[in-house]
N, CA, C and O atoms as a Tripos MOL2 file, in Angstrom:
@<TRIPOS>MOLECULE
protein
  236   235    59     0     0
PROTEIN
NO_CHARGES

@<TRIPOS>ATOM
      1 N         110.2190   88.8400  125.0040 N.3       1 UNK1
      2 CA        108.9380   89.4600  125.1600 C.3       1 UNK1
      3 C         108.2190   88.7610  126.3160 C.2       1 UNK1
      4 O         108.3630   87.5490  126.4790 O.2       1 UNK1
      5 N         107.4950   89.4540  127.0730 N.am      2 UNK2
      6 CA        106.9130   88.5180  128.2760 C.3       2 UNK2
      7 C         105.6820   88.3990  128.3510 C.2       2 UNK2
      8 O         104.9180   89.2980  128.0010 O.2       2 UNK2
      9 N         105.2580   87.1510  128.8680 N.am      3 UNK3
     10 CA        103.8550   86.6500  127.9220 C.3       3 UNK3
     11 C         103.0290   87.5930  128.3150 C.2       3 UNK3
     12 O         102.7350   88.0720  127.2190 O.2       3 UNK3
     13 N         102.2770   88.3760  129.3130 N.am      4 UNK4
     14 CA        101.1960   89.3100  128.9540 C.3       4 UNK4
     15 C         101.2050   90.2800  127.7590 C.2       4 UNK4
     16 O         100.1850   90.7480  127.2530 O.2       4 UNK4
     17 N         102.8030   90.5980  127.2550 N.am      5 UNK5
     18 CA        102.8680   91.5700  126.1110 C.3       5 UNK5
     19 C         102.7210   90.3010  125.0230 C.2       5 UNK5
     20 O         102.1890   90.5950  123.9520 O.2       5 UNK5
     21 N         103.0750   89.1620  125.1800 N.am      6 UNK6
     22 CA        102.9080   88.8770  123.8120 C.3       6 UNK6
     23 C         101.2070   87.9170  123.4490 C.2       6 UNK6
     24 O         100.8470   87.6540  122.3010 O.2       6 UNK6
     25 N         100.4940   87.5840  124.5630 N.am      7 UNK7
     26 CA         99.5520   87.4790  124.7770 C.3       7 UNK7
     27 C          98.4380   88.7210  124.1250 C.2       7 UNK7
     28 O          97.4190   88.5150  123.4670 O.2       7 UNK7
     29 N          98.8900   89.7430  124.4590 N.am      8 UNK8
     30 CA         97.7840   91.2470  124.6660 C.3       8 UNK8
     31 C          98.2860   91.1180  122.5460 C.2       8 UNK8
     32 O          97.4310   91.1790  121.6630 O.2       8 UNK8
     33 N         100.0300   90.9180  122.2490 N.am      9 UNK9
     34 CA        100.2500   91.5770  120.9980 C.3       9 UNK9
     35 C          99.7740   90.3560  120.0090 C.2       9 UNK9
     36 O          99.9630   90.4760  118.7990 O.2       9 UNK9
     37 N          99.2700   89.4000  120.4450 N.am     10 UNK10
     38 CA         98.7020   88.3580  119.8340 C.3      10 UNK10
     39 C          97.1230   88.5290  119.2130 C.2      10 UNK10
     40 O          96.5880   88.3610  118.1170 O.2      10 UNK10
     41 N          96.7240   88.9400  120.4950 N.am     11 UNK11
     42 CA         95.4110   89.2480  120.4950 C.3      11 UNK11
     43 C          95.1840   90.5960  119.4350 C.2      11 UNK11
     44 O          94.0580   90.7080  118.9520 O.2      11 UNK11
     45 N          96.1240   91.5180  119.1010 N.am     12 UNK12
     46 CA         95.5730   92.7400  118.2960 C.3      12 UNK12
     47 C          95.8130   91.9530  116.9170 C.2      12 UNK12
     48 O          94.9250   91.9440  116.0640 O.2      12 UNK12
     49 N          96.9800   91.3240  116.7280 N.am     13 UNK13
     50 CA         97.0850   90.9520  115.5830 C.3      13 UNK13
     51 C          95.5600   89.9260  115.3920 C.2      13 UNK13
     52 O          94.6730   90.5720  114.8340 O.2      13 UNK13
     53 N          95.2400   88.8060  115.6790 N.am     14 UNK14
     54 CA         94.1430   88.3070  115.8100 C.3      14 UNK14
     55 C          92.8550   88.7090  115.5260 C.2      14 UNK14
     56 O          92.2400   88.0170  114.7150 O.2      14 UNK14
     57 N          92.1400   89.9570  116.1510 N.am     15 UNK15
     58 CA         91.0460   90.9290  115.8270 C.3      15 UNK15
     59 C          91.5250   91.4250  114.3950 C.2      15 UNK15
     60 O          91.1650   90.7380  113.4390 O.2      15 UNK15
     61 N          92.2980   92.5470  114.1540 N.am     16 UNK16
     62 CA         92.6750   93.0020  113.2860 C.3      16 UNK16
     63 C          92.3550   92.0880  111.3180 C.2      16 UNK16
     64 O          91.5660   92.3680  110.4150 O.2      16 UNK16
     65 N          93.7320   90.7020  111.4950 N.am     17 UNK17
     66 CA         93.5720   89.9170  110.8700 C.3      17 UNK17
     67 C          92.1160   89.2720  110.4960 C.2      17 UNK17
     68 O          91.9460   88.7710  109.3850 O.2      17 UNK17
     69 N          90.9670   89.3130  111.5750 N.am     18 UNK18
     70 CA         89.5500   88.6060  111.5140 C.3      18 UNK18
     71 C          89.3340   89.8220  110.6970 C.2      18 UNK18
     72 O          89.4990   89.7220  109.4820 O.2      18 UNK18
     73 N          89.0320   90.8140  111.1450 N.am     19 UNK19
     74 CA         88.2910   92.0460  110.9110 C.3      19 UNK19
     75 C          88.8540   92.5550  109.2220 C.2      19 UNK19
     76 O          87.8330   92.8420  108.5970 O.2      19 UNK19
     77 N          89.7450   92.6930  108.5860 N.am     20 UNK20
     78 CA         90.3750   93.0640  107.4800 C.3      20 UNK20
     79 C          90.7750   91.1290  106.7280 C.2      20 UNK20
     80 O          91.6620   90.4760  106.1780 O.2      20 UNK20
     81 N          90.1820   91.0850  106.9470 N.am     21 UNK21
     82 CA         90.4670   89.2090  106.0470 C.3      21 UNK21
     83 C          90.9560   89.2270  104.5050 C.2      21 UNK21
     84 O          91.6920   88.5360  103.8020 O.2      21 UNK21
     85 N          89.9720   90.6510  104.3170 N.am     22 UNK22
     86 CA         90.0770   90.8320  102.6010 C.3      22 UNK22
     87 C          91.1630   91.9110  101.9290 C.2      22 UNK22
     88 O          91.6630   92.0360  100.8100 O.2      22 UNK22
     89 N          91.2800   92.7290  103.3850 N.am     23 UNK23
     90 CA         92.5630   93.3990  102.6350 C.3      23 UNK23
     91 C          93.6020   93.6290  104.0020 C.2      23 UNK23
     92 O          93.5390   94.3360  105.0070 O.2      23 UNK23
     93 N          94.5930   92.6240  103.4570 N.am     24 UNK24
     94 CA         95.8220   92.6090  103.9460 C.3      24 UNK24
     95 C          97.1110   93.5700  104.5350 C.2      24 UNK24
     96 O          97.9630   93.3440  105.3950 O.2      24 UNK24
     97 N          96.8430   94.7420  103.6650 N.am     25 UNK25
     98 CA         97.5560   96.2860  103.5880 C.3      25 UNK25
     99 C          97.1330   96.9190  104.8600 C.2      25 UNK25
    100 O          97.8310   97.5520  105.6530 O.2      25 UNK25
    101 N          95.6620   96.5930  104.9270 N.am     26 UNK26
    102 CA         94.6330   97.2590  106.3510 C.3      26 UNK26
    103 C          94.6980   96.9710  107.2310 C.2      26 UNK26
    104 O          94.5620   97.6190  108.2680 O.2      26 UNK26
    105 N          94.9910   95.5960  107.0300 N.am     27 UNK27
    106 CA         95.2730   94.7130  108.4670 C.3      27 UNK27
    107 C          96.8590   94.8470  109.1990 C.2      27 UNK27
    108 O          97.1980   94.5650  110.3480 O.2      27 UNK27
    109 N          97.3850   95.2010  108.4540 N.am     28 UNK28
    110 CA         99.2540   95.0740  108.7260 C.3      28 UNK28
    111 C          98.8600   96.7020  109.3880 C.2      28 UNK28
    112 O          98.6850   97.0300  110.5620 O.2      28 UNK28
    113 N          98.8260   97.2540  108.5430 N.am     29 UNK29
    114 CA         98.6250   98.8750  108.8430 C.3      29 UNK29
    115 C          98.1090   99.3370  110.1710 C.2      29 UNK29
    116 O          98.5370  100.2450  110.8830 O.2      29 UNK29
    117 N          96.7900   98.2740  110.4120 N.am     30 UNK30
    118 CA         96.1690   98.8250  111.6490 C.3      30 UNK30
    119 C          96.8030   97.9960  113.0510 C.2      30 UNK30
    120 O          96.5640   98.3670  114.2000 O.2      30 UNK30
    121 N          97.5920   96.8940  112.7240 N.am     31 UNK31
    122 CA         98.4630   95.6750  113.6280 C.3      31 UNK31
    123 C          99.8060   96.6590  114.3370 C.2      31 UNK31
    124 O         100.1260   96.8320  115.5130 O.2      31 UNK31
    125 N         100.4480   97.2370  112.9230 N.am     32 UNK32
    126 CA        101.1610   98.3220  113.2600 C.3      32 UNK32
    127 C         101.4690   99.8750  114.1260 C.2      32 UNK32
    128 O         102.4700  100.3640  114.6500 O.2      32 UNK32
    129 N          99.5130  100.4780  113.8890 N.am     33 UNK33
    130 CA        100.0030  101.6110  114.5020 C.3      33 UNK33
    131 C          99.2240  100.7230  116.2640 C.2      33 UNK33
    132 O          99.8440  101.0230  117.2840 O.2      33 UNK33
    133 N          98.2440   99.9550  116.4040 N.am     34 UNK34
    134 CA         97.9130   99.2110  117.6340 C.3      34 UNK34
    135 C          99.4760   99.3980  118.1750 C.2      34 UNK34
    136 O          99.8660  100.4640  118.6530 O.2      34 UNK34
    137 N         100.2270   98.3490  118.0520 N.am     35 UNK35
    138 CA        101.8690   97.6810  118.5070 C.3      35 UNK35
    139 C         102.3670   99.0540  119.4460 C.2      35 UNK35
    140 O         102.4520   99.2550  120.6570 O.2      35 UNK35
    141 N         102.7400  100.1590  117.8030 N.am     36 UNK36
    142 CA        103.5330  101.1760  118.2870 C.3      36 UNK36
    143 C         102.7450  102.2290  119.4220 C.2      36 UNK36
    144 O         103.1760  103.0070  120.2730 O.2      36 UNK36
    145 N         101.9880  102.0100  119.1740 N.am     37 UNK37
    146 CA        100.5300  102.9100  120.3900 C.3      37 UNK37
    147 C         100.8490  102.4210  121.9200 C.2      37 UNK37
    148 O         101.1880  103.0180  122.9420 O.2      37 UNK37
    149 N         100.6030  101.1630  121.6210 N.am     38 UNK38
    150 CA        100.7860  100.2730  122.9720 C.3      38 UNK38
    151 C         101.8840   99.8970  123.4410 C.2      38 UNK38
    152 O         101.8520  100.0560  124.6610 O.2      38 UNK38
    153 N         102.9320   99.4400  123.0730 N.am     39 UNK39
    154 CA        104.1630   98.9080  123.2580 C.3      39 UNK39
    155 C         105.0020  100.2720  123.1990 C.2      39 UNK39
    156 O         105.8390  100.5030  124.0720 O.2      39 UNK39
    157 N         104.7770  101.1130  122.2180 N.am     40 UNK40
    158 CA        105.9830  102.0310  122.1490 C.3      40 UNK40
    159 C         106.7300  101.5180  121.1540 C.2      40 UNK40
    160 O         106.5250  100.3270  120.9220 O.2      40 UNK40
    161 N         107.7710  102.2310  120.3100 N.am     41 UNK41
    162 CA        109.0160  101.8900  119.4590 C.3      41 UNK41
    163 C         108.1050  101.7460  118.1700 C.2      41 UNK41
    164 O         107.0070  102.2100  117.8620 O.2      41 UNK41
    165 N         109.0530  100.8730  117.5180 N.am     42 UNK42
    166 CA        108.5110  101.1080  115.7240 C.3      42 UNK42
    167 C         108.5460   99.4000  115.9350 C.2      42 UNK42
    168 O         109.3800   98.6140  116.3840 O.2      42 UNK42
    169 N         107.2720   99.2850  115.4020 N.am     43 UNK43
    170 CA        107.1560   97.6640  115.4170 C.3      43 UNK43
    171 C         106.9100   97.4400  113.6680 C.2      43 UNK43
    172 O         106.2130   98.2730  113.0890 O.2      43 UNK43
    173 N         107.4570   96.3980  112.9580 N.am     44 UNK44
    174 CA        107.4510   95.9660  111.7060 C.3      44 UNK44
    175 C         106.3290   94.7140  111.3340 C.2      44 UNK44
    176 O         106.4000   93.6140  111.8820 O.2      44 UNK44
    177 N         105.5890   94.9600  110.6120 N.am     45 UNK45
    178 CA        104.2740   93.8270  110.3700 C.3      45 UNK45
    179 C         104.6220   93.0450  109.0990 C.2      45 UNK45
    180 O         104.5250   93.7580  108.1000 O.2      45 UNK45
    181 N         104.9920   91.8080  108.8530 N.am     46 UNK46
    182 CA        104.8600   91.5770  108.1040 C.3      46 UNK46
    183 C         103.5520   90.3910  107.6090 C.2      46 UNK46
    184 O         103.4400   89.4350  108.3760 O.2      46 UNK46
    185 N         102.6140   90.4220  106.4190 N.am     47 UNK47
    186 CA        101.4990   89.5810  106.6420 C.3      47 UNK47
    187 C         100.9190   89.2390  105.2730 C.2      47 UNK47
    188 O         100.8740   89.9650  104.2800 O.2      47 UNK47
    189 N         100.4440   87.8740  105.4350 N.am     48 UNK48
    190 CA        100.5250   87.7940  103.8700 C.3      48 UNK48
    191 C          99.3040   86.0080  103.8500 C.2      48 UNK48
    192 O          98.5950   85.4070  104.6580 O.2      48 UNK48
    193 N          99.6040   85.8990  102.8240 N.am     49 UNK49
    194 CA         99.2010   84.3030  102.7570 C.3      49 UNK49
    195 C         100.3090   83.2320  102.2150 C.2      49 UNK49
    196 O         100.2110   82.1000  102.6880 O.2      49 UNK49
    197 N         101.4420   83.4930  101.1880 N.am     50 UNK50
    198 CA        102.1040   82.7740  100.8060 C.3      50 UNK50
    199 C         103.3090   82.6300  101.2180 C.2      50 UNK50
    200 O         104.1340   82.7100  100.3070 O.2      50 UNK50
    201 N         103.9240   82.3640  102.7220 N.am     51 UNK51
    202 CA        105.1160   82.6450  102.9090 C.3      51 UNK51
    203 C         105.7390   81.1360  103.3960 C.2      51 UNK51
    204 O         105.0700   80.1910  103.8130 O.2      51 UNK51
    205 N         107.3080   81.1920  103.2100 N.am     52 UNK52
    206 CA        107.8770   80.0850  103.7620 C.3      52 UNK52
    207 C         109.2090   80.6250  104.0040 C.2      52 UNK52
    208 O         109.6700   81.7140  103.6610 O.2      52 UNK52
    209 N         109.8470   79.4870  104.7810 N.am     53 UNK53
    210 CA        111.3200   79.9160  105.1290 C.3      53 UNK53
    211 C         111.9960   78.4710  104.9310 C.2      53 UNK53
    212 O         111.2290   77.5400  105.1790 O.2      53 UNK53
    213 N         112.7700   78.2600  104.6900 N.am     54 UNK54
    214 CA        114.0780   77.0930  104.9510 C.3      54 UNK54
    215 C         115.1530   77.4490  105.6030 C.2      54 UNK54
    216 O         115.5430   78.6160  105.5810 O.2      54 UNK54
    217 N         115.7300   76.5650  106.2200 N.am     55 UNK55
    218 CA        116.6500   76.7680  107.2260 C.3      55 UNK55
    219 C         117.6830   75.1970  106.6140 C.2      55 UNK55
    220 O         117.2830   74.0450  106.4440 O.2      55 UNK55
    221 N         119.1300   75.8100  106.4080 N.am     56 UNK56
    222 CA        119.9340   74.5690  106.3320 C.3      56 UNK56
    223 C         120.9310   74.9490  107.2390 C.2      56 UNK56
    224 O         120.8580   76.0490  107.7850 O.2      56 UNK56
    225 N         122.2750   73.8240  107.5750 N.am     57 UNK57
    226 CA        122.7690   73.8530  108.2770 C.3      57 UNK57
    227 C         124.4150   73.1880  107.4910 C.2      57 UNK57
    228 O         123.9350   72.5760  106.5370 O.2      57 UNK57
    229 N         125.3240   73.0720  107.4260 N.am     58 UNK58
    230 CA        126.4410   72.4690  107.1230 C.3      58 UNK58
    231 C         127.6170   72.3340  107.9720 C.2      58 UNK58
    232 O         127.9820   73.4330  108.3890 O.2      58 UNK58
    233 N         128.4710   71.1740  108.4470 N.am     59 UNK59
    234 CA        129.0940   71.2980  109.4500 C.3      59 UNK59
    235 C         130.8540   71.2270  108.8620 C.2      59 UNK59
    236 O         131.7790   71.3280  109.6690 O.2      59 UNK59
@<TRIPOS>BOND
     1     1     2 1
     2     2     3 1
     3     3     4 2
     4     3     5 am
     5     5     6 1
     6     6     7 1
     7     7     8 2
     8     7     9 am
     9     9    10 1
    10    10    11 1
    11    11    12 2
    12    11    13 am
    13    13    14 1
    14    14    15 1
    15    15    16 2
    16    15    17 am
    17    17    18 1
    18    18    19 1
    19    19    20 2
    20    19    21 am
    21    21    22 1
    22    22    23 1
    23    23    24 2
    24    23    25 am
    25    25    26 1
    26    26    27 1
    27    27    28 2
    28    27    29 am
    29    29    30 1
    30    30    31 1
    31    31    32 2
    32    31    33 am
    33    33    34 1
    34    34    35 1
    35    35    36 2
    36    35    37 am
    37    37    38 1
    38    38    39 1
    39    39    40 2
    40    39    41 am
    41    41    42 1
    42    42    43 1
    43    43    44 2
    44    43    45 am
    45    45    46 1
    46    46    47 1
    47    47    48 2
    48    47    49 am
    49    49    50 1
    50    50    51 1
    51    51    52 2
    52    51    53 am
    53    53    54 1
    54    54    55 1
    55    55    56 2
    56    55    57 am
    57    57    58 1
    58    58    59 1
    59    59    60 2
    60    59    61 am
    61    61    62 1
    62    62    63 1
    63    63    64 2
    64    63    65 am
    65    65    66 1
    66    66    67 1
    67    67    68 2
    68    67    69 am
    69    69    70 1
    70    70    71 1
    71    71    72 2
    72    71    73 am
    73    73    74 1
    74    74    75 1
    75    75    76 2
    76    75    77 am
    77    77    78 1
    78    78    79 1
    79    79    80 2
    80    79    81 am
    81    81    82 1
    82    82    83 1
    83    83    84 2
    84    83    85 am
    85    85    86 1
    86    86    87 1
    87    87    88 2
    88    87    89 am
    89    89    90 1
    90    90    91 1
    91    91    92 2
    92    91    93 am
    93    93    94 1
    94    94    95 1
    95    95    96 2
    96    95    97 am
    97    97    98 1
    98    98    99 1
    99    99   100 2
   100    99   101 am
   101   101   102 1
   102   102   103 1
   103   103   104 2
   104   103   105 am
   105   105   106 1
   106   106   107 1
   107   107   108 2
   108   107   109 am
   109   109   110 1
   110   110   111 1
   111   111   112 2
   112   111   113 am
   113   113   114 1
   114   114   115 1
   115   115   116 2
   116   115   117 am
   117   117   118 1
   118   118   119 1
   119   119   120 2
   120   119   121 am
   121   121   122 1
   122   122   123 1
   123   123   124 2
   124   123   125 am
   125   125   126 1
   126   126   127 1
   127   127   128 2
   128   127   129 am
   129   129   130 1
   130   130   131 1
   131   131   132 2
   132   131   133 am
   133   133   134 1
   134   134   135 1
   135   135   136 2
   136   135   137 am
   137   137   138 1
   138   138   139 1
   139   139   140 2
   140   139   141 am
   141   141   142 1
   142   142   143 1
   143   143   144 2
   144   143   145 am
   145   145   146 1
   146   146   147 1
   147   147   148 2
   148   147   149 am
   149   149   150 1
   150   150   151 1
   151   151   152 2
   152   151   153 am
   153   153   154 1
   154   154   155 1
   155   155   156 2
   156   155   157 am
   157   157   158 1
   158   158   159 1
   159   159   160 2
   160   159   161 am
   161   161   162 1
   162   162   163 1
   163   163   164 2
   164   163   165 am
   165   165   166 1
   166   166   167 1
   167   167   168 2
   168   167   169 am
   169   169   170 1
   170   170   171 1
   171   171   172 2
   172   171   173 am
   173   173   174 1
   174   174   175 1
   175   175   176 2
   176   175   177 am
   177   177   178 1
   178   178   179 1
   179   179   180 2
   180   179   181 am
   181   181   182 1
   182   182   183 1
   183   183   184 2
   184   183   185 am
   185   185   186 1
   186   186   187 1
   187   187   188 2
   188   187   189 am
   189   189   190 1
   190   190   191 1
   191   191   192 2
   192   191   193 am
   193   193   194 1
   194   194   195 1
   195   195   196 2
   196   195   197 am
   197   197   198 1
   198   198   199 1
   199   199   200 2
   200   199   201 am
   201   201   202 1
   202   202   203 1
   203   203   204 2
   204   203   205 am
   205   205   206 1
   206   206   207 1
   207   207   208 2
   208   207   209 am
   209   209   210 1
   210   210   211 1
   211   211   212 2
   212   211   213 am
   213   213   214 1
   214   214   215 1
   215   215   216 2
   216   215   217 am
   217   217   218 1
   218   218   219 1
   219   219   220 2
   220   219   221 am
   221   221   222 1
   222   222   223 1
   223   223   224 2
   224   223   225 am
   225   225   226 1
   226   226   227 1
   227   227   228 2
   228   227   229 am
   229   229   230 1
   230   230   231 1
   231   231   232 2
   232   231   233 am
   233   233   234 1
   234   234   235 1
   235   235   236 2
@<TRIPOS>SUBSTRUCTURE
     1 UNK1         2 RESIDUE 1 A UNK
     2 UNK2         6 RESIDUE 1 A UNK
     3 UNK3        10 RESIDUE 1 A UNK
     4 UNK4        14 RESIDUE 1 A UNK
     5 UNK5        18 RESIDUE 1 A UNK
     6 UNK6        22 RESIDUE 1 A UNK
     7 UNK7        26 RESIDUE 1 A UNK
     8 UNK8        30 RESIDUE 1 A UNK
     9 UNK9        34 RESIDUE 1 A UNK
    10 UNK10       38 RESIDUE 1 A UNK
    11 UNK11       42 RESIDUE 1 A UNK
    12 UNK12       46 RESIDUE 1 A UNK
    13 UNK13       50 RESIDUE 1 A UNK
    14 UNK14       54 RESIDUE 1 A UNK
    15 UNK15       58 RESIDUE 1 A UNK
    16 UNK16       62 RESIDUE 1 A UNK
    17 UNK17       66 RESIDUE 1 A UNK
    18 UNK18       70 RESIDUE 1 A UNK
    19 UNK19       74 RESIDUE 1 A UNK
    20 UNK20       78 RESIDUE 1 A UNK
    21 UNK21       82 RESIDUE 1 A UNK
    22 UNK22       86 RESIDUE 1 A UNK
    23 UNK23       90 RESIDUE 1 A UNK
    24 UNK24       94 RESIDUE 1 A UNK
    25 UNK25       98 RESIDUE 1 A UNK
    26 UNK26      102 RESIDUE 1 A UNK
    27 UNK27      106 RESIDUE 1 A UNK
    28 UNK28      110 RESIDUE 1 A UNK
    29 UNK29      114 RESIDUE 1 A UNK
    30 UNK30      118 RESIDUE 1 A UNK
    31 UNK31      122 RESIDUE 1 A UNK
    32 UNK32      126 RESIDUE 1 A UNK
    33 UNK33      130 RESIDUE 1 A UNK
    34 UNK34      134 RESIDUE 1 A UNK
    35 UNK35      138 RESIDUE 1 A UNK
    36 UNK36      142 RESIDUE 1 A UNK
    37 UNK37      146 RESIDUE 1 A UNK
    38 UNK38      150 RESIDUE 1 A UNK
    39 UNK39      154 RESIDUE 1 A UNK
    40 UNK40      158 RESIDUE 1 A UNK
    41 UNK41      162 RESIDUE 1 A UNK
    42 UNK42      166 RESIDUE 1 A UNK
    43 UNK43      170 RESIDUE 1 A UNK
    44 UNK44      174 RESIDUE 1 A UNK
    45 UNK45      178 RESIDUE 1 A UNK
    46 UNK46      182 RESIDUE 1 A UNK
    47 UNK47      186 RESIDUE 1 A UNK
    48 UNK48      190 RESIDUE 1 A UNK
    49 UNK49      194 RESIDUE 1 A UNK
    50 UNK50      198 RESIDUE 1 A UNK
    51 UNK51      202 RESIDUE 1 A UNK
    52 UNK52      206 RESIDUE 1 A UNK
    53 UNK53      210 RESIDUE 1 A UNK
    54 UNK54      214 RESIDUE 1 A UNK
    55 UNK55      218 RESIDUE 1 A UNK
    56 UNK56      222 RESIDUE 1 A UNK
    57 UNK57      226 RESIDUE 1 A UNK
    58 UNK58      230 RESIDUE 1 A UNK
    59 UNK59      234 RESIDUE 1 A UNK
């Protein structure tokens, strides 16, 4: 992704996320059709408060 697109796709998520704080569904929803409006293609939102990942490795 090249930084003015991910700069500009930073920034919608950002507003969006401020603006919908309280409902999460609204905020993904409106992050989503922004993306696909602007960028083009089908962009996937995922957004939440409780998330984690682990990463292991074995050689």
């Amino acid at each position: 992704m090249e930084s003015d697109v991910k700069d500009e796709a930073a920034d919608i998520c950002v507003a969006a996320a401020e603006k919908y704080k309280d409902n999460l569904e609204k905020a993904a929803q409106v992050i989503k059709d922004a993306l696909d409006k602007k960028f083009g293609g089908r962009w996937h939102v995922v957004i939440g408060t409780d998330f984690a990942h682990r990463i292991t490795h074995e050689v």
